[in-house]
N, C-alpha and C positions, 0 to 999 in steps of 0.2 A: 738351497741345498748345500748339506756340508759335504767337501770331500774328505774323506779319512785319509790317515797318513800311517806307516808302518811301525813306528815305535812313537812313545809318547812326547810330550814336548819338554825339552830341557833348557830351554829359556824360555821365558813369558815377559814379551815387551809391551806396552801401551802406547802405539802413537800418538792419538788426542794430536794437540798443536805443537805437539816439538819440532824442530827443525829439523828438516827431512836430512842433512846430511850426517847430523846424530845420531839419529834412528839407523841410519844406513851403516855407519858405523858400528852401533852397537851386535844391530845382526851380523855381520861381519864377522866380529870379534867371538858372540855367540857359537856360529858355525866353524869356522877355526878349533874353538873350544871341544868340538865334536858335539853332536845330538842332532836336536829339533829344533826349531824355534817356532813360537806360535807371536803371531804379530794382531793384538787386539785393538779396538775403537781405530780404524785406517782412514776413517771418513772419508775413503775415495781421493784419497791426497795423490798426488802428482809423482813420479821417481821411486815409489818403492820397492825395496829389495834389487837397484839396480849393482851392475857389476859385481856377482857373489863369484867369489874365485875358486872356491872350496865346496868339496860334495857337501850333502846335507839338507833337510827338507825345511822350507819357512813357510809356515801357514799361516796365512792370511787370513782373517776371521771377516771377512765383509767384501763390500768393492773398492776395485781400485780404481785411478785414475790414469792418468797419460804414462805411457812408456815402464810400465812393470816389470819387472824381471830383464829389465834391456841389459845387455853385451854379460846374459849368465854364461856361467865356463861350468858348469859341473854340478849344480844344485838342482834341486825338484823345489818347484812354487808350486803350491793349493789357493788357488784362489777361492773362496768359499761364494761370493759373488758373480758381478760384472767387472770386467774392466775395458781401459780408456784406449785411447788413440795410443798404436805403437807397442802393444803389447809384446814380449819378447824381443822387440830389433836387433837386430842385429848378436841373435846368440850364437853362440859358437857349439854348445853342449849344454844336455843336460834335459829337463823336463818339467813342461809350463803347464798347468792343468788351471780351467777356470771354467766354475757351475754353471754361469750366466752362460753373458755373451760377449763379445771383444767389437773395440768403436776398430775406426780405420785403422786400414795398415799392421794388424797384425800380425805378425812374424815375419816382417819386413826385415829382408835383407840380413835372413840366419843360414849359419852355413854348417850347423847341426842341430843333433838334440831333436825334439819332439814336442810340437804345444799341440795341444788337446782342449778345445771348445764346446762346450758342451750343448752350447747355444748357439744363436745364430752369428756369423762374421759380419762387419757392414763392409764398406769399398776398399779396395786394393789391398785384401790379404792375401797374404805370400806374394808381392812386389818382391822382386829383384831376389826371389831366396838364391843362395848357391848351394844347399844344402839339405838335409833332417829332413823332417814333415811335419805340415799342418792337419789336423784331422779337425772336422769340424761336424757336431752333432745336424747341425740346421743347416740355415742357408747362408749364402754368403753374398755379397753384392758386388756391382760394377768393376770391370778390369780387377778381378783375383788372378793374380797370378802372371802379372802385367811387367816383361822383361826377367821372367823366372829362368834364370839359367841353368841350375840343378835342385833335384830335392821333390817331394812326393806332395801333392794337396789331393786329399779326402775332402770332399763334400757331401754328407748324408742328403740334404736338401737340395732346393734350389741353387742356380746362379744364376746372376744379372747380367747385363750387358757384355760387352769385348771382353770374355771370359780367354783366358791365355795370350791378351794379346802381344803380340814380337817376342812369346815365347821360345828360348832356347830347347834344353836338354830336359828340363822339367816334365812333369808331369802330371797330369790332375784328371781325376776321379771324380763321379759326378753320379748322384744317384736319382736327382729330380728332374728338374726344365731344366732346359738350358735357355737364355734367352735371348742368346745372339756369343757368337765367338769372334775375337778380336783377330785383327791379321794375322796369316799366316797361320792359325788352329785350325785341325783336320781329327775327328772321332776315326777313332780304330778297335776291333775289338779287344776287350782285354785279356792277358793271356792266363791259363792254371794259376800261373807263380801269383799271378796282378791279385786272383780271385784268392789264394792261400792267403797274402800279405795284408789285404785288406781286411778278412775273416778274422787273422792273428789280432789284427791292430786295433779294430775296434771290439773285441770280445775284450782286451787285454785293460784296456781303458774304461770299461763299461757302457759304451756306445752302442747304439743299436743300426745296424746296418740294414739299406735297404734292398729290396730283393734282387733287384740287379744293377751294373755299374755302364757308365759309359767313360771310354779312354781318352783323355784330347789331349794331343802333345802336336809339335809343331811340324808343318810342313815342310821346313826347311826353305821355303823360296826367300826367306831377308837373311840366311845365314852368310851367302856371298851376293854380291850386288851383280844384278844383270838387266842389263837393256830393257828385256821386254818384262819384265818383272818393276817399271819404275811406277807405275800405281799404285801399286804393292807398299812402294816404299812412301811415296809419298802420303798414303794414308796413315803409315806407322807415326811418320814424324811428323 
């Protein structure tokens, strides 16, 4: 699946086997420039399009590999594919869109901006977010959202195992199974605003939302340490 982008592309790079720090460069310079950039032959390389400082959309013509669009500040990635391990980490701003599906730890530890899955998450996506949101078309797998202290996870699909576990202030939205919740996660139902925000987000995305949501955010029993709460804890760590 291609995702389209809003104006057309005003640089056209070839990855092939260049050095990915070139490459990263070059798009840089690209976006600076002001426009698009469309990034062809990616072969799923490792670091692309990380740290883009500057608004501006870079489309990726395929998949990518480990750590894509990691510590973006203000750019929109199209990833026309899959990609790897680490997708977005640690972004600040900005907006990650990807056709496929994202390996572990996707939008691990972003404290804005928006990544958008089209496909399914594997394990620990949105790990440690402080931030943005993860919207994820599928499912997502084992501890999603595992020490999430702020910031929004959509799941159209399924979730795996210790789903929020030692989750903070976060929050996550669940339209399948659930199939087990990590310490301290407790379902609540969600409210108008939850039902408006989620409707917004994924129409806006082209996601297809399913017919109803369930809330899990955290209990609050590991937020301060208490006596009769030490299983609690001891299971967390």
């Amino acid at each position: 699946m291609s995702l389209s982008t809003d104006h057309p592309p005003a640089s056209r790079i070839t990855a092939g086997d260049r050095p990915i720090r070139e490459l990263n460069r070059e798009v840089r310079a690209a976006l600076a420039a002001g426009g698009a950039v469309e990034l062809v032959s990616p072969g799923a390389r490792h670091n692309l399009g990380v740290a883009l400082l500057t608004p501006g959309t870079l489309h990726i013509r395929g998949s990518a590999g480990y750590y894509c669009a990691g510590m973006n500040d203000g750019a929109t990635v199209d990833i026309d594919g899959s990609a790897g391990w680490g997708l977005a980490e640690g972004m600040l701003s900005g907006l990650v869109r990807v056709a496929g599906n994202a390996g572990n730890g996707a939008a691990a530890s972003i404290r804005g901006g928006t990544v958008v899955v089209r496909g399914d998450c594997a394990a620990r996506a949105g790990i440690a977010m402080k931030g943005g949101a993860l919207l994820i078309g599928g499912a997502a797998g084992y501890m999603t959202g595992f020490m999430m202290q702020k910031g929004i996870i959509a799941i159209a699909g399924d979730a795996g195992d210790a789903l929020a576990d030692s989750m903070y202030e976060g929050v996550i939205f669940v339209g399948g199974d659930i199939t087990s919740l990590g310490n301290d996660a407790v379902i609540e139902e969600p409210t108008p605003d939850d039902a408006a925000w989620l409707a917004e987000s994924f129409a806006t995305h082209g996601l297809t939302a399913p017919a109803a949501w369930r809330k899990v955010v955290s209990g609050r029993r590991l937020w301060t340490f208490a006596k009769h709460d030490l299983e609690t804890w001891r299971a967390a760590l």
